[in-house]
Backbone bond lengths (Angstrom), bond angles and torsions (degrees), N, CA, C in turn:
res aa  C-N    CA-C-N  psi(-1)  N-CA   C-N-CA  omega(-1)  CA-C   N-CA-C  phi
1 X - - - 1.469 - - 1.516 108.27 -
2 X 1.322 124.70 122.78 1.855 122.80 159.58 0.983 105.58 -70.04
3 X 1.496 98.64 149.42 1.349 110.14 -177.89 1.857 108.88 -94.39
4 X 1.495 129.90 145.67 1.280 112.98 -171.67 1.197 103.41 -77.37
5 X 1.605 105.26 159.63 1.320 127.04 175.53 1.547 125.61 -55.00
6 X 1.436 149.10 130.78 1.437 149.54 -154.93 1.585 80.77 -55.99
7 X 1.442 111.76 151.84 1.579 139.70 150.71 1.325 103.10 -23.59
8 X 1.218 130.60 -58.48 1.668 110.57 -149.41 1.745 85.45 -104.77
9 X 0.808 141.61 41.60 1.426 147.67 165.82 1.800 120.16 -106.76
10 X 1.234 109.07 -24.69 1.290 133.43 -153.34 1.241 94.37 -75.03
11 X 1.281 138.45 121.38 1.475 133.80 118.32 1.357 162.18 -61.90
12 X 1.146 129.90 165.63 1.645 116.90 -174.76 1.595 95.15 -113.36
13 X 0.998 114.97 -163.33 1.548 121.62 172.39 1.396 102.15 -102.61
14 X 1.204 128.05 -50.36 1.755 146.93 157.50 1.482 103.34 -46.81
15 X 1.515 143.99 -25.53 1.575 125.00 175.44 1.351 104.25 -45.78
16 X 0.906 138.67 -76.40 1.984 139.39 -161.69 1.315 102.85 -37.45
17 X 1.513 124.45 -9.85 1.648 107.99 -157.27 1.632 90.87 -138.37
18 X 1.332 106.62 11.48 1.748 127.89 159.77 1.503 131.10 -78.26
19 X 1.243 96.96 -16.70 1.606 105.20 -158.23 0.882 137.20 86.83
20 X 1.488 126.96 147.21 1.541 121.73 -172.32 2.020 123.51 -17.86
21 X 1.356 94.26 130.85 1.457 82.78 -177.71 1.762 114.98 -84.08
22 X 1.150 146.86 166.28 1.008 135.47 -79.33 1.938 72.89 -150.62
23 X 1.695 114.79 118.39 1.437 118.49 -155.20 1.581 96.49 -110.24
24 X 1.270 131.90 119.26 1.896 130.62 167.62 1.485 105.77 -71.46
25 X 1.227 105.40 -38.44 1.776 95.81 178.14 2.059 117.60 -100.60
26 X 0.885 111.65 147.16 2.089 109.47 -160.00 1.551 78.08 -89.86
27 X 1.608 106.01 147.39 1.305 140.93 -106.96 2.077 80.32 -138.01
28 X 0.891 116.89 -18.46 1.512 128.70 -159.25 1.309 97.14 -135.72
29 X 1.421 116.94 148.74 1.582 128.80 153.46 1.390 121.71 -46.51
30 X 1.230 112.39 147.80 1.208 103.74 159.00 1.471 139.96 -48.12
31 X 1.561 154.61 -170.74 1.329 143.89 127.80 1.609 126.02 -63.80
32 X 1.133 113.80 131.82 1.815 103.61 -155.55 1.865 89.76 -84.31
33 X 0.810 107.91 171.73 1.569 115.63 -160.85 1.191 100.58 -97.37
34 X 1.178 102.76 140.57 1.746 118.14 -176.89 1.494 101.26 -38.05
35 X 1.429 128.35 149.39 1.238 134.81 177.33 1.809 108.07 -99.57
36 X 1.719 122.86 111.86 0.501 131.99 151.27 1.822 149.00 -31.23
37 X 1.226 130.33 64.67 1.291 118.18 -152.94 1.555 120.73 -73.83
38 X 1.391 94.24 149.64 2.102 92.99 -168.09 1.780 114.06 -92.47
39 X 1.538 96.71 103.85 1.378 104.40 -162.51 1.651 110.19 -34.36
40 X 1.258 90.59 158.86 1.541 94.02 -163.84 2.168 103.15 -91.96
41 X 1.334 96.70 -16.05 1.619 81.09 161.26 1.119 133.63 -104.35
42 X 1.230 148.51 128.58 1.711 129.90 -159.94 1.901 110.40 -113.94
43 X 0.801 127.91 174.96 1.507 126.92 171.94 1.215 123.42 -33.12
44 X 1.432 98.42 -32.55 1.770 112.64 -171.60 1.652 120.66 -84.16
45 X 1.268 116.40 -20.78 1.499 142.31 170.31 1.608 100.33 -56.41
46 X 1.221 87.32 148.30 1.648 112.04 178.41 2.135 89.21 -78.98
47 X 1.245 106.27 176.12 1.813 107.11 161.84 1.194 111.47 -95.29
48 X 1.686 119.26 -178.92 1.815 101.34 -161.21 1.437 99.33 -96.62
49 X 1.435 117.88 2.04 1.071 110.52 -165.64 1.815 104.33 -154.20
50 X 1.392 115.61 154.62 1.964 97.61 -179.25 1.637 72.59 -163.16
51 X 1.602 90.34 124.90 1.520 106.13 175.55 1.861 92.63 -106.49
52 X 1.092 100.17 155.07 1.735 136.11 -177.18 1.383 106.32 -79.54
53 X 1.585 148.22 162.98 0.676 143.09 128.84 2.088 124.89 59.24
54 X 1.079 94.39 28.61 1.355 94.20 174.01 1.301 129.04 -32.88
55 X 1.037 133.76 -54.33 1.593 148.64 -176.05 1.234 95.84 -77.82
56 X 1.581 140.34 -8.48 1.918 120.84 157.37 1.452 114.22 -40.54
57 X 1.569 85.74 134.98 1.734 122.62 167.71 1.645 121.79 -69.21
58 X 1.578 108.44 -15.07 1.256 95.29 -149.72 1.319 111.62 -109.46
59 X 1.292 157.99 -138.96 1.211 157.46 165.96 1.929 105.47 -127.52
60 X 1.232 105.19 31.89 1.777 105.81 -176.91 1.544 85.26 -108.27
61 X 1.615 123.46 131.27 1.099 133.72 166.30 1.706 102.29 -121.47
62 X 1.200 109.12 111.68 1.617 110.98 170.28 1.616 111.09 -98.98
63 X 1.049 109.49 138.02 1.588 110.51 -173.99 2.024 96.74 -133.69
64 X 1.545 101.98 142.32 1.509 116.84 -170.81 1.514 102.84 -124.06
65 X 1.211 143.13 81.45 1.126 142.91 -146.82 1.684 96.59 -108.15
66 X 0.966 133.79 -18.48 1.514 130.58 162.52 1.781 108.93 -108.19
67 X 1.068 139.06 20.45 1.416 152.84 -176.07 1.616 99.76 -34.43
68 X 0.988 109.39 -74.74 1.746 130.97 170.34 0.701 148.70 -79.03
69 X 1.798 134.86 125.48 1.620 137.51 165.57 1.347 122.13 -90.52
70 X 1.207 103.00 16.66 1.692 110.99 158.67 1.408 122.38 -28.17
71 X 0.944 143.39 141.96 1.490 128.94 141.28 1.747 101.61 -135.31
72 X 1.264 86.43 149.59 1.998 98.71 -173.26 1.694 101.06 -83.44
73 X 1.396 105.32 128.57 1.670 140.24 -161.96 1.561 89.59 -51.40
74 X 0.802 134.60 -37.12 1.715 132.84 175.25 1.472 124.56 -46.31
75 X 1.627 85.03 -40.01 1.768 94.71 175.81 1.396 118.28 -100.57
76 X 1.755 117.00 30.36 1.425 107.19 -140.52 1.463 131.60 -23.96
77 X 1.119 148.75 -101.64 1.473 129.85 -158.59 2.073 100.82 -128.56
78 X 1.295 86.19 55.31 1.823 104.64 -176.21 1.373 119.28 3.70
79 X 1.230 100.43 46.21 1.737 119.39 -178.64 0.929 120.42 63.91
80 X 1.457 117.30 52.91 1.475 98.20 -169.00 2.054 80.74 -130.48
81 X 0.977 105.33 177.05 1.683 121.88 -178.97 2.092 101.12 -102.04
82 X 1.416 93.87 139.95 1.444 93.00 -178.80 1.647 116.81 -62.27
83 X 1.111 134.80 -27.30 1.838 112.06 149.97 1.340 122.63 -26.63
84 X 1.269 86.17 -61.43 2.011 102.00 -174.09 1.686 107.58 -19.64
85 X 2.091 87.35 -80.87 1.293 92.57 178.17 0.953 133.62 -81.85
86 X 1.735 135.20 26.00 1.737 139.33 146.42 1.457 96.12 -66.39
87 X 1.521 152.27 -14.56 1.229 131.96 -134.53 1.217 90.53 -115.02
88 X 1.287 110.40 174.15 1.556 127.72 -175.94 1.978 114.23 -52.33
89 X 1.220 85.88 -38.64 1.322 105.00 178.34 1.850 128.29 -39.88
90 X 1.284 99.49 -48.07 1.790 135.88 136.66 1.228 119.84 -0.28
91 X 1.547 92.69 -97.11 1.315 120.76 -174.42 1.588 109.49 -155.84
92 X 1.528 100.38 -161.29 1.666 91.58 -172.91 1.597 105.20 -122.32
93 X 1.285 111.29 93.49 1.488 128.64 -175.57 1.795 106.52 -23.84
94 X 1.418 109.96 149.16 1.278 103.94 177.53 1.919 123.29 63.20
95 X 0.926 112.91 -28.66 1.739 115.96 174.57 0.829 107.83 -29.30
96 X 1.892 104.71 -75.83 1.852 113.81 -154.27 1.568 95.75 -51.22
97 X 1.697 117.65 -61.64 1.187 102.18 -169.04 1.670 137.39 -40.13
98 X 1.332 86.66 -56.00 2.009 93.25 169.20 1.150 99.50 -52.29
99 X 1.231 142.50 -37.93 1.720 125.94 -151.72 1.642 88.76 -94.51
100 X 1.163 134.59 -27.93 1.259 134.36 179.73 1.640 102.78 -59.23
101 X 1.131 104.03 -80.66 1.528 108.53 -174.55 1.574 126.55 -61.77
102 X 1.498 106.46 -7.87 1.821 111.27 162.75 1.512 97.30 -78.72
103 X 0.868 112.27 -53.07 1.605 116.85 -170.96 2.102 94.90 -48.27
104 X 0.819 133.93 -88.75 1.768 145.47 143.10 1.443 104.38 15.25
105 X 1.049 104.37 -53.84 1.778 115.88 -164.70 1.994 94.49 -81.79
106 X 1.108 111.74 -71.81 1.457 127.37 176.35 1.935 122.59 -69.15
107 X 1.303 92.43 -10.70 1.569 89.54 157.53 1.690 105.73 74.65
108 X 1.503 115.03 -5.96 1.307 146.99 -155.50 1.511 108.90 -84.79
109 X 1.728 105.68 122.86 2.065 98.28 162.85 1.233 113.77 -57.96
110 X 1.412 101.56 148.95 1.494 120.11 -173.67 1.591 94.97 -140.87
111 X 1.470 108.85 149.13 1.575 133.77 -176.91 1.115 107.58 -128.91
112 X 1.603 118.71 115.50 1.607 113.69 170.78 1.544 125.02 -136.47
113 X 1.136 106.05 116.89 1.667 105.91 -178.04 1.755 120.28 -40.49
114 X 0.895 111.37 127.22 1.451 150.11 175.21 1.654 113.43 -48.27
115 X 1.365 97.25 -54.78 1.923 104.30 -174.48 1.212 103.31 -150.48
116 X 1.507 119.69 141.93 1.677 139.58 156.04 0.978 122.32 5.36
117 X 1.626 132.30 132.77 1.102 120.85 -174.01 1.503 103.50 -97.13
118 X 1.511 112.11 17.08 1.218 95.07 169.68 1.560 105.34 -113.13
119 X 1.564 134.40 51.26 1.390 151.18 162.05 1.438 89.60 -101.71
120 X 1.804 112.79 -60.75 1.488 123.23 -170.24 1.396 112.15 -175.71
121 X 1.227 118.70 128.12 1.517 123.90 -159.69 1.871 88.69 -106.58
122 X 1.545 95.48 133.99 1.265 119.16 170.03 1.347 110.91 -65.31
123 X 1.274 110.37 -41.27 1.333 103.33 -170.55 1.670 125.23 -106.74
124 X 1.206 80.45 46.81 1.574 94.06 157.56 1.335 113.13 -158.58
125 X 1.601 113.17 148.95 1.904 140.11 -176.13 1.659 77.04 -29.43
126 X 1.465 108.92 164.31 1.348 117.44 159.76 1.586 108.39 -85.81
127 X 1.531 120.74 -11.69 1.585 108.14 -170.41 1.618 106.83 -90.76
128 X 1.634 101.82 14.46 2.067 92.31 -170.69 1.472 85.98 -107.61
129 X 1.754 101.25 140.55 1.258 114.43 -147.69 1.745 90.31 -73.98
130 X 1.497 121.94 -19.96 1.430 115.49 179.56 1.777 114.32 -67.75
131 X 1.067 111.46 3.36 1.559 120.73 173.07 1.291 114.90 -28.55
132 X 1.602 95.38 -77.04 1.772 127.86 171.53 1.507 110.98 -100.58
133 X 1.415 135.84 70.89 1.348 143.37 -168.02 1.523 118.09 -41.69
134 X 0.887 114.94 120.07 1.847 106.82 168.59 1.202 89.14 -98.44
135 X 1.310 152.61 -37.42 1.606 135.30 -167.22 1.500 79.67 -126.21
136 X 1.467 109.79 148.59 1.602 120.71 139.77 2.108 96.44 -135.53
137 X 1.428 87.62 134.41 1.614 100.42 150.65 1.651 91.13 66.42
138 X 1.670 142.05 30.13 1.243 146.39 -155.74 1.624 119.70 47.18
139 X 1.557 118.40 12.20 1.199 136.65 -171.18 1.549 113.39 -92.04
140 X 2.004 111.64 79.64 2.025 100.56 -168.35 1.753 97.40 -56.15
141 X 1.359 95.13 171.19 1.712 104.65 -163.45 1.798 81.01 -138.56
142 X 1.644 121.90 93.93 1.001 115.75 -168.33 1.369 121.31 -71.96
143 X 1.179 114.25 -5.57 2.022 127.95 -155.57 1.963 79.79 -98.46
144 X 1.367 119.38 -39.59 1.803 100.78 177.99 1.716 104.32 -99.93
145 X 0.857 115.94 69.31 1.579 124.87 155.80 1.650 103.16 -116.95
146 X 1.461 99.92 132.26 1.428 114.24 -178.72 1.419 113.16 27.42
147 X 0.989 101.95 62.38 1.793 114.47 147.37 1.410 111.31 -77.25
148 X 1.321 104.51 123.06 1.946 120.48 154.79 1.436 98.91 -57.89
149 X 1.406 76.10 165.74 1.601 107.12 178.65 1.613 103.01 -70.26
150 X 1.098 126.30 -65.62 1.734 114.38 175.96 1.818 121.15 -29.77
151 X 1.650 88.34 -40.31 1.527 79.36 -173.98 1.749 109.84 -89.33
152 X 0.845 124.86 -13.62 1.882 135.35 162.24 1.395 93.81 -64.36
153 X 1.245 126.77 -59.60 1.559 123.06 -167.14 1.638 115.18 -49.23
154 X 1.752 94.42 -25.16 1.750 102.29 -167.19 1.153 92.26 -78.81
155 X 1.618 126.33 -43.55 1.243 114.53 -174.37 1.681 138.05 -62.81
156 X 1.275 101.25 -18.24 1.610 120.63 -175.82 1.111 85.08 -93.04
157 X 1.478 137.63 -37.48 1.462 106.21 -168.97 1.505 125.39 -91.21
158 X 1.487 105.80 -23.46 1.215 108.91 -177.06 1.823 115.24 -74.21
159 X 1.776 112.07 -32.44 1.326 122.71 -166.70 1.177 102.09 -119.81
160 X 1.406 127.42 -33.00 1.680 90.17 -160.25 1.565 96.72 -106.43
161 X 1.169 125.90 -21.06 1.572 131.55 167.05 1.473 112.40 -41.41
162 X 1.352 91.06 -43.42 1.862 96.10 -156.06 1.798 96.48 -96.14
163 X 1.291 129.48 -24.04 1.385 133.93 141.17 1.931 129.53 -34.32
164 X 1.039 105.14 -57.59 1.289 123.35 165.19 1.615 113.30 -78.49
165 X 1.166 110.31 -18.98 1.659 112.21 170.98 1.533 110.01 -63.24
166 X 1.269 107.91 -36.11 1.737 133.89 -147.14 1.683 85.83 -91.14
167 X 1.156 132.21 -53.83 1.372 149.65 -152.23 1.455 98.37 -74.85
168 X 1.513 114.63 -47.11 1.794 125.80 169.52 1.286 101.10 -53.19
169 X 1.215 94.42 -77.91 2.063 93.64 -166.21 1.456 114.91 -52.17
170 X 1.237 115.47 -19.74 1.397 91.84 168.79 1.794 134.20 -96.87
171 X 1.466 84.75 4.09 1.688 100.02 -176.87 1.915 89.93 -94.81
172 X 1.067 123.28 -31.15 1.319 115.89 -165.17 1.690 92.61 -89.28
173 X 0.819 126.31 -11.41 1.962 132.62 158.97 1.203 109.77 -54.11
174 X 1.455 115.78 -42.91 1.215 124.15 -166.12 1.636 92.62 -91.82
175 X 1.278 134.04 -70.47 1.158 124.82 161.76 1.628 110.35 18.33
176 X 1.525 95.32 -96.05 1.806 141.00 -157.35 1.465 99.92 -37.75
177 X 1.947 116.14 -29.25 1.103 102.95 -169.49 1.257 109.49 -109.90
178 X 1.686 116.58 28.72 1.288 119.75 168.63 1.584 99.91 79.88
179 X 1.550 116.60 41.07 1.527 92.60 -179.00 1.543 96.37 -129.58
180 X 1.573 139.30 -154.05 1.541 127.26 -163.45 2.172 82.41 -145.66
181 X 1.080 102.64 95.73 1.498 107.47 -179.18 1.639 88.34 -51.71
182 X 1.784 94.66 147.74 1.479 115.61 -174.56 1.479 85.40 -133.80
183 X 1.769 110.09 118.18 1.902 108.18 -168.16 1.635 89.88 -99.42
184 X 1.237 111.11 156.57 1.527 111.49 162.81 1.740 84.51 -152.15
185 X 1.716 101.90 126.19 1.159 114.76 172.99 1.684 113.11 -102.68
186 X 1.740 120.73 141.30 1.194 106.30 -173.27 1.171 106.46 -102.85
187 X 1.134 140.34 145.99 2.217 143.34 167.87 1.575 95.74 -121.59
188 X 1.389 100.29 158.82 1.482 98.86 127.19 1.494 134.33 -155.10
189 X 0.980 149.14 173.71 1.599 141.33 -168.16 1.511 114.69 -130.29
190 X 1.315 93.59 155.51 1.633 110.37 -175.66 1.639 103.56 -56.50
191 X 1.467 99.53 158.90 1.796 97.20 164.04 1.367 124.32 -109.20
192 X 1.506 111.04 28.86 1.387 124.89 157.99 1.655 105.51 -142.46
193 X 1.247 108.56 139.88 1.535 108.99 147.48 1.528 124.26 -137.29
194 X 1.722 107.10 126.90 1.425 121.09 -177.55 1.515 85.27 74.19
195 X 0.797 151.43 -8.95 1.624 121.18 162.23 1.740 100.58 129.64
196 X 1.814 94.65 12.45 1.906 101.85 -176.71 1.923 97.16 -110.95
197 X 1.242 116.93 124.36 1.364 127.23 -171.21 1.525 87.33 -66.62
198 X 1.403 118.87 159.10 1.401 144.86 165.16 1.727 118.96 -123.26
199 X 1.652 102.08 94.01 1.446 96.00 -158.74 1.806 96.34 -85.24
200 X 1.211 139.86 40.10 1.458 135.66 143.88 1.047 120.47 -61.65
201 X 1.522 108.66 134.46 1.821 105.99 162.33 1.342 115.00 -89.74
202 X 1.401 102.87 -28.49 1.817 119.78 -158.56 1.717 90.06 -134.30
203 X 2.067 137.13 131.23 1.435 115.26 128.58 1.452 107.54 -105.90
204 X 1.181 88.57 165.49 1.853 83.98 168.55 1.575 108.01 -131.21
205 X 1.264 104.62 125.42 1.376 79.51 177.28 1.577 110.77 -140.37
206 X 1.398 105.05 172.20 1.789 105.54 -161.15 2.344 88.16 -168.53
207 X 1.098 92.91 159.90 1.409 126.00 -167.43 1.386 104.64 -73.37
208 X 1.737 118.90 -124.77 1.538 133.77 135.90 0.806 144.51 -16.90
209 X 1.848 112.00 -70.44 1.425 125.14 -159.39 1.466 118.17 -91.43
210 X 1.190 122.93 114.29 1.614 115.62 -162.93 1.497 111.16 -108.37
211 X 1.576 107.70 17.73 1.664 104.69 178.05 1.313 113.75 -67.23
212 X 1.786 134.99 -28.66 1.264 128.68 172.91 1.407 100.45 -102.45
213 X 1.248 120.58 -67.52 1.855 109.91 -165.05 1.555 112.32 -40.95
214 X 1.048 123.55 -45.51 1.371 140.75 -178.81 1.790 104.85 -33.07
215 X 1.645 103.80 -90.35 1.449 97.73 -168.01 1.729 104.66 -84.87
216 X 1.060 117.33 11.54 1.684 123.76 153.04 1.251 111.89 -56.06
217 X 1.744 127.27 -51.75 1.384 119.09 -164.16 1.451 87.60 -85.90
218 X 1.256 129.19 -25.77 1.663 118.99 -161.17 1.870 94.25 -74.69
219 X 1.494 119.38 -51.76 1.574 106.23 165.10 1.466 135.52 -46.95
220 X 1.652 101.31 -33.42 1.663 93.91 -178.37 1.387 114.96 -72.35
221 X 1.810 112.78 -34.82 1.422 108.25 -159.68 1.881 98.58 -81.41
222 X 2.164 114.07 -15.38 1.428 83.68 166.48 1.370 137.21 -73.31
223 X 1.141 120.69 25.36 1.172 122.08 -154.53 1.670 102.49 -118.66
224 X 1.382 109.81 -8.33 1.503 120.29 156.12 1.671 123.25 86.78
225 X 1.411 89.39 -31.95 1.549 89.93 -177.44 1.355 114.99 -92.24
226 X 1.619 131.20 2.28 1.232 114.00 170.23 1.751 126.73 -125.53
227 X 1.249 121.04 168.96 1.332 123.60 152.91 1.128 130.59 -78.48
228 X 1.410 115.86 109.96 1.770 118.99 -161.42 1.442 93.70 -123.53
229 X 1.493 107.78 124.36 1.173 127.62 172.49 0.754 133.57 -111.84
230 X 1.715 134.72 106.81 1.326 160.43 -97.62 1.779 89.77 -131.76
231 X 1.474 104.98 104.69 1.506 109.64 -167.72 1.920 120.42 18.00
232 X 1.849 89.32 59.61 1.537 101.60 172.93 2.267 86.25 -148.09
233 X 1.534 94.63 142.38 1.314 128.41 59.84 2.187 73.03 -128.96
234 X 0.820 104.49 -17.77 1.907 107.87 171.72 1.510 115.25 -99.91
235 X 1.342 128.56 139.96 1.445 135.82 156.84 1.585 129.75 -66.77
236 X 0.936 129.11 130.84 1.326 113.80 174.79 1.308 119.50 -103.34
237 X 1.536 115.12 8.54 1.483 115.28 175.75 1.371 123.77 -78.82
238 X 1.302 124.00 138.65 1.111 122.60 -172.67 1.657 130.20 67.82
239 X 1.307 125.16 26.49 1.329 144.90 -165.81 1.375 95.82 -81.80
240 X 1.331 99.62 170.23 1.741 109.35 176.16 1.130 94.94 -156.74
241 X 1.812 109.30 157.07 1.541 112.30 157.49 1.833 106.91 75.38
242 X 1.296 130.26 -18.25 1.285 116.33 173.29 1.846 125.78 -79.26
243 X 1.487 108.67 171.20 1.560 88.95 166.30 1.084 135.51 -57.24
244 X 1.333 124.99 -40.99 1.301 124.01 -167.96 1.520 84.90 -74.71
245 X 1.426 150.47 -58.81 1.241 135.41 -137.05 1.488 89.80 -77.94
246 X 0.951 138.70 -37.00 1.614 146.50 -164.77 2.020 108.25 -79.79
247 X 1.155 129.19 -22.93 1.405 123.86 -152.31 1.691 84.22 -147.73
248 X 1.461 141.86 -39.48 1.463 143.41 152.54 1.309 137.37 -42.20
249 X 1.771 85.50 -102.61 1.796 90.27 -174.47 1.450 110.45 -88.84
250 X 1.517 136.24 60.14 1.714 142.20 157.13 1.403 88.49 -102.00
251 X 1.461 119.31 -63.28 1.450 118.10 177.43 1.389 146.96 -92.31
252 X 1.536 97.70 33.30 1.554 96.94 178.75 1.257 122.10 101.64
253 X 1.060 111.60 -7.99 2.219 108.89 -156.45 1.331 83.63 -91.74
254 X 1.403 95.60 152.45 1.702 116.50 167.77 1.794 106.19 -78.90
255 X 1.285 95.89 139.81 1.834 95.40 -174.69 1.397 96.38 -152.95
256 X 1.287 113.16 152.93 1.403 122.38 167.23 1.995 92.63 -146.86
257 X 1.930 107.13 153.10 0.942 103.56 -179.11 1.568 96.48 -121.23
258 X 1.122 138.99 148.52 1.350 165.85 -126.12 1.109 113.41 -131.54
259 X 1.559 134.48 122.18 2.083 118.43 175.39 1.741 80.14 -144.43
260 X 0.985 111.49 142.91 1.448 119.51 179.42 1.907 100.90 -145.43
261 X 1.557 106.68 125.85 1.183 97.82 -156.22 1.840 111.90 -74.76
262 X 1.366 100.90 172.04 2.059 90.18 -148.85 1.363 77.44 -90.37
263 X 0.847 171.32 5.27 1.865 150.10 146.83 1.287 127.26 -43.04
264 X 1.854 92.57 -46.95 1.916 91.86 -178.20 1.568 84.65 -91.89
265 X 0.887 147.80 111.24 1.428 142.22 174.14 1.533 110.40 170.40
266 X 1.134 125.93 -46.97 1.642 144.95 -152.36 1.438 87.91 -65.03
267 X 1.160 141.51 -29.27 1.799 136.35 -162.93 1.143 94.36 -110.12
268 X 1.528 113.91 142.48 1.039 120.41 150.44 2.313 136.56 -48.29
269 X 1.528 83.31 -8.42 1.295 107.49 168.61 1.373 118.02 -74.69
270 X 1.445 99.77 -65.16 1.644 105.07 178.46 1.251 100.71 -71.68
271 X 1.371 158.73 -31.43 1.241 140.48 -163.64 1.671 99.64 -65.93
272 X 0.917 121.20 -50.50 1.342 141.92 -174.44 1.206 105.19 -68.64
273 X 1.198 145.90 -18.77 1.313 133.47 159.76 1.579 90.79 -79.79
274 X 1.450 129.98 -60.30 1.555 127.47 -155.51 1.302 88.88 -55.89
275 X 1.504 155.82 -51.34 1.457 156.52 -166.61 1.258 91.69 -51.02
276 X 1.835 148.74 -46.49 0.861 134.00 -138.09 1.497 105.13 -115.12
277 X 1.229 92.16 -20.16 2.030 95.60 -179.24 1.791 101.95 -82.10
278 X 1.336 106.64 -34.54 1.612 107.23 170.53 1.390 115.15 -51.02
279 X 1.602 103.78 -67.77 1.339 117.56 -159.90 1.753 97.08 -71.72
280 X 0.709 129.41 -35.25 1.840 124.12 169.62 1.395 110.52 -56.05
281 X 1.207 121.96 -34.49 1.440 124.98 178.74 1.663 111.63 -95.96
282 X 1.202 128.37 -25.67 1.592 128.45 151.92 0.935 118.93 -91.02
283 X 1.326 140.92 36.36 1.560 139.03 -166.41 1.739 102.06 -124.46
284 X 1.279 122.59 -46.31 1.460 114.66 156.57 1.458 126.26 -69.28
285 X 1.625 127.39 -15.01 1.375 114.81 -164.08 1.497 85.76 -111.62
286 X 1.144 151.37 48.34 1.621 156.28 161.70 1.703 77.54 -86.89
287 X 1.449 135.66 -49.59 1.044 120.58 -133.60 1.347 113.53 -97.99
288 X 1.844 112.00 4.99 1.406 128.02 147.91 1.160 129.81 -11.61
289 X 1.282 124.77 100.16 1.789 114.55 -176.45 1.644 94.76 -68.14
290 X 1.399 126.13 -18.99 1.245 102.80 -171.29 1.796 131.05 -87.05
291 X 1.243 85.47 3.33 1.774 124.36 -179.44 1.697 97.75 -80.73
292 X 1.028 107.45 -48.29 1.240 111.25 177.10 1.589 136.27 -64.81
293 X 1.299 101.18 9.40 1.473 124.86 -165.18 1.788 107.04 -120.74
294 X 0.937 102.19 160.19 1.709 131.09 171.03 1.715 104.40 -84.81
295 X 0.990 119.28 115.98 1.415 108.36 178.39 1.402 117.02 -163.40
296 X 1.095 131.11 127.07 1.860 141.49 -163.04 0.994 108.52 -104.89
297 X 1.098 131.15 128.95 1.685 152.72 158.33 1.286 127.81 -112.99
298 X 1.782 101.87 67.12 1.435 107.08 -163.64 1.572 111.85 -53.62
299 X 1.053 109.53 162.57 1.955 103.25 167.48 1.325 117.18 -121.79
300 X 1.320 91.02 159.84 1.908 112.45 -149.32 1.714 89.51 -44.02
């Protein structure tokens, strides 16, 4: 006698015209596992952001939004040749220093970007296509050509989020102690562009609100020795998407933004004089009752 075949062996004469017969092991691969991405800052990276003076008393917030030519070791040096990134293109020569030593002089928090604005510039909206630069200054930047969205996403999240994180907490410091943050942002600019000289030493520039820019340019130019350029060799009217417009003028704070041209600046010499011709000329009008106020300057 045979013995019958195990249960799940069994056929009908009608199985073939049943449908697939019936599989214990899956027939298909698995789904490959989400792909993990390798953060884009590593141990070796500077942070995206290093505020000054934490424990300041005062209501002076200095912010350095091009401070650095960092770029994080992941992306090594986005094809570019080391000239490239000494050049203006970078960052904004001379800044950190002035913003270092106002901060020094004024006892004042200070905020300063971490890495290149050509990884990702703080100071601009994330939707202006100069955010993440493929050209600066006719200079392609081969490491940002066709970037996905994942890898833009790394960049906003890792630097400019956590940049602007740094920039909050320290205006809401100032807040906490009942005071009206007064922003002064530092830049600075070449003394040619396209091949047209820029005879400024100092611009300042600001939007609306004319309680600081205002008698700022009227102090620098008494002082005789310079060219102060009155929202030149850049405008600040009508801007979008920057720090000061983003962490400033929504709520009132008095702000002026700062470009000091990168020649007298590049030494630790000239920075230190530019720290001192600033801060001599903002060092009596901190004491503005009108600085001290909440105040809106909607625009047209």
């Amino acid at each position: 006698m045979v013995a019958s075949p195990p249960e799940h062996h069994r056929h009908s004469a009608t199985d073939a015209t049943e449908g697939p017969a019936e599989h214990r092991q899956p027939v298909t691969a698995p789904a490959p596992a989400p792909r993990v991405a390798t953060p884009l800052l590593g141990p070796d990276d500077p942070p995206p952001a290093t505020t000054l003076n934490q424990d300041a008393d005062g209501p002076l917030l200095l912010v350095c939004d091009h401070a650095s030519r960092a770029i994080p070791r992941l992306l090594g040096d986005l094809g570019l040749p080391e000239e490239q990134l000494c050049r203006h293109i970078a960052y904004d020569i001379g800044a950190a220093e002035v913003t270092r030593r106002l901060a020094d002089r004024f006892g004042a928090a200070a905020v300063l970007s971490g890495f290149s604005r050509l990884v990702i510039d703080p100071n601009r909206d994330l939707d202006d296509p100069t955010a993440i630069p493929v050209v600066s200054d006719d200079v392609v930047i081969p490491g940002n050509r066709a970037l996905d969205a994942e890898a833009q996403a790394q960049r906003v999240e890792a630097l400019f989020k956590p940049y602007h994180a740094a920039v909050a907490a320290a205006v809401s410091a100032i807040r906490a102690r009942g005071q009206v943050p007064v922003m002064v942002s530092v830049h600075s600019f070449t003394p040619a562009m396209r091949g047209v000289a820029r005879p400024w030493h100092i611009g300042v520039l600001w939007d609306n609100d004319p309680r600081l820019p205002v008698p700022l340019i009227e102090a620098l130019k008494t002082d005789g020795r310079w060219c102060v350029g009155d929202n030149q060799p850049y405008s600040g009217r009508g801007t979008l998407g920057g720090t000061v417009e983003t962490h400033a003028t929504p709520a009132g704070y008095p702000n002026v933004l700062l470009e000091v041209r990168q020649d007298l600046i590049a030494t630790p010499e000239g920075a230190a004089l530019w720290a001192q011709v600033i801060g001599d000329a903002l060092e009596p009008l901190l004491a503005l009752p009108s600085l001290a106020t909440i105040r809106h300057y909607p625009r047209a």
